[in-house]
C-alpha positions as CSV (number, residue, x, y, z in Angstrom):
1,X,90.1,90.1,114.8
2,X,92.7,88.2,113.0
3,X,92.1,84.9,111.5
4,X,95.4,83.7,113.2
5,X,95.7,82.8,116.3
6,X,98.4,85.1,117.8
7,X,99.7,83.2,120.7
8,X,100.6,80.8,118.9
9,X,103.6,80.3,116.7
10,X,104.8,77.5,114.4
11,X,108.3,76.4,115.0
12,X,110.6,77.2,112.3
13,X,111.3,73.5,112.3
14,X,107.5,72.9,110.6
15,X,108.8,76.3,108.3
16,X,111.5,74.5,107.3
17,X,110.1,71.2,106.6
18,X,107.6,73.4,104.4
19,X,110.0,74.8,102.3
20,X,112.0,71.7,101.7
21,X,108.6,70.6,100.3
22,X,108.1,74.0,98.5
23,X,112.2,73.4,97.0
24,X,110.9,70.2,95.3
25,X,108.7,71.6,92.8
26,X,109.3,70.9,89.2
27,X,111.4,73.3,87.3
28,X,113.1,73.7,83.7
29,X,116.8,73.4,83.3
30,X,116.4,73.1,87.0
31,X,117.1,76.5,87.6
32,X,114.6,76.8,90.8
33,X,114.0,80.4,90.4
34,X,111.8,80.6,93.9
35,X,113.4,82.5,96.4
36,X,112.1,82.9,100.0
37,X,112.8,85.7,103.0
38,X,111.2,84.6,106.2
39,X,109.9,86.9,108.9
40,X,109.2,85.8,112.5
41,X,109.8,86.6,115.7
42,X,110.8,90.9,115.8
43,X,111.7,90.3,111.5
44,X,107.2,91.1,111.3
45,X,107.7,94.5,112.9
46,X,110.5,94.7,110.6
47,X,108.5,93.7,107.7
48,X,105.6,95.5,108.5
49,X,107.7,99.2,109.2
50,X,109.8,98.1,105.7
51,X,106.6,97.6,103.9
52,X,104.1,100.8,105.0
53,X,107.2,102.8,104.0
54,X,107.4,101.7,100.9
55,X,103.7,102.0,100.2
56,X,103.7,105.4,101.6
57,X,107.0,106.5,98.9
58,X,105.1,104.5,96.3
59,X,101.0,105.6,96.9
60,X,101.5,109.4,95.5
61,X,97.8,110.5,95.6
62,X,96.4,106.9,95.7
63,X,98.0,107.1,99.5
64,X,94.7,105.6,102.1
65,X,96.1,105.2,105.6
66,X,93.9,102.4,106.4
67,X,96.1,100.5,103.7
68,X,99.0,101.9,105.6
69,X,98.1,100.6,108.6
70,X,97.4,97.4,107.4
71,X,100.7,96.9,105.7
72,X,102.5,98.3,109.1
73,X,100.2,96.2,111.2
74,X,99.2,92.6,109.8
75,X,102.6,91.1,109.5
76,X,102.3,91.5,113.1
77,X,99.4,88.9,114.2
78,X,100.8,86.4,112.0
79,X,103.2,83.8,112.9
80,X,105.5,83.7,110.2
81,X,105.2,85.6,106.9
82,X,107.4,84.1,103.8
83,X,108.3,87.0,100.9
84,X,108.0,85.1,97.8
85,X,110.6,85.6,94.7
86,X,111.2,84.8,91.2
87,X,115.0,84.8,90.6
88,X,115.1,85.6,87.0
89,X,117.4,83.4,84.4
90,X,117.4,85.8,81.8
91,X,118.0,84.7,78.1
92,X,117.9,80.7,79.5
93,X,113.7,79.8,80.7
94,X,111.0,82.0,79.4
95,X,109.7,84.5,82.3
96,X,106.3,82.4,82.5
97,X,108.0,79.3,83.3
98,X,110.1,80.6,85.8
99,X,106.5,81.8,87.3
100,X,105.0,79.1,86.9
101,X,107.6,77.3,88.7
102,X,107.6,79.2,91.8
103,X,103.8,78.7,91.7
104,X,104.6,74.9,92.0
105,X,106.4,75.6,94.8
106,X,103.6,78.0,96.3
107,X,101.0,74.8,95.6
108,X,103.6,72.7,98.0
109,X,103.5,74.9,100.7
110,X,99.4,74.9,100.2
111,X,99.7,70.8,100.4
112,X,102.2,71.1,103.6
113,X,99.9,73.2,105.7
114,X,97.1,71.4,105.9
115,X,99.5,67.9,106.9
116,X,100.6,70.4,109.9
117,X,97.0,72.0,111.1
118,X,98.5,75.2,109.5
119,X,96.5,78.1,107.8
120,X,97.6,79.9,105.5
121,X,97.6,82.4,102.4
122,X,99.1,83.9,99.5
123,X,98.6,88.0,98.7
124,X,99.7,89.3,95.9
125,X,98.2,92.8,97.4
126,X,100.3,96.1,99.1
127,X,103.3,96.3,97.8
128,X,104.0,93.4,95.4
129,X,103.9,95.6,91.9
130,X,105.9,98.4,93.3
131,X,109.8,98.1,92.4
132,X,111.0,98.8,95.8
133,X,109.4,95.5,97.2
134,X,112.4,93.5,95.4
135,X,115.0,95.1,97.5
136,X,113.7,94.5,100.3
137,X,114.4,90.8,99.6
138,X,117.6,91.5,97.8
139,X,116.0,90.7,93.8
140,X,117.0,92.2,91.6
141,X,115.7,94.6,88.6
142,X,114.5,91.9,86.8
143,X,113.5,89.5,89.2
144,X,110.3,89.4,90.2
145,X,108.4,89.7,93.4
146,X,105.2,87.6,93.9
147,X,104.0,88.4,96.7
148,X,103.8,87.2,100.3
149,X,102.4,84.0,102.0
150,X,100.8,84.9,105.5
151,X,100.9,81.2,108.1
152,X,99.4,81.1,111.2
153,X,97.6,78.6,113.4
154,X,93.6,79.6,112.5
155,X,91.9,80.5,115.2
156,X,88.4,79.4,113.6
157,X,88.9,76.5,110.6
158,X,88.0,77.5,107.5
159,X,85.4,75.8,105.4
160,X,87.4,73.1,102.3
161,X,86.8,74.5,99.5
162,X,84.2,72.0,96.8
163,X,85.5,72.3,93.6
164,X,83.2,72.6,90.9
165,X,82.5,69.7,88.4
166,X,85.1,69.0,86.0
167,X,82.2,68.8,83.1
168,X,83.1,72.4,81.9
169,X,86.6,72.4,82.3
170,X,87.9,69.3,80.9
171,X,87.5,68.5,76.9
172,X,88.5,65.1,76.0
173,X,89.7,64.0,72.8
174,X,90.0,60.3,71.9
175,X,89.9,60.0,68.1
């Protein structure tokens, strides 16, 4: 069972609205290296074929067909699924602010969902680390691809999290 509920889907107008939120995250030199492909509709058969293929080129003898048929099938009881990208400004921002910019824009689309009754997730898993995931975006050799975010209405509502106390994570230092 998926955690999504499959007959329903968010209108691309909610998407949208999302990634205007996710395009006002803070960025050096204001280069806004985040780059987003959006599947819906027939484009998550697409995704899933585009994706099992390129696991299956890239597995070698690590190749599991349950994996396979993940990749080829999840996209599929999802509503939309947003490929995330780091467009690269070589020789200008440091590669870990660039990352750490599109992450910004990842926590915006976290805040968004829940204002919309939205679920949803980000997986760095399947094909992220292989080469061949940035065409399928259009990046380029040294871009990078971070992954995808998976959005669905939830069938079942997840638990909010409880943070842990700050005591261990926070040291002050007044004098």
């Amino acid at each position: 069972m998926s955690q999504f509920d499959s007959n329903r889907k968010i209108p691309d107008e909610i998407i949208t609205e999302i990634l205007q939120n996710a395009n006002s995250a803070p960025t050096h030199k204001l280069t806004e290296p985040w780059r987003f492909t959006v599947f819906s509709g027939k484009g998550l058969d697409v995704l899933g074929e585009k994706q099992s293929a390129i696991y299956k080129q890239n597995a070698g003898d690590r190749f599991k067909e349950n994996k396979y048929e993940n990749l080829l099938n999840t996209p599929r009881l999802c509503s939309h699924v947003i490929a995330i990208g780091c467009k690269r400004s070589v020789g200008i921002i440091p590669e870990l602010e660039e990352i750490a910019a599109v992450s910004c824009a990842i926590q915006n689309i976290y805040l968004s969902l829940d204002a919309y009754g939205i679920g949803g997730y980000w997986s760095t898993g399947g094909i992220t680390f292989m080469k061949q995931a940035n065409e399928l975006i259009g990046l380029g050799p040294d871009d990078i691809f971070m992954g995808f975010f998976f959005l669905g209405y939830v069938q079942v509502p997840s638990v909010h999290r409880s943070p842990s106390s700050l005591d261990e994570k926070v040291n002050w230092v007044r004098e």
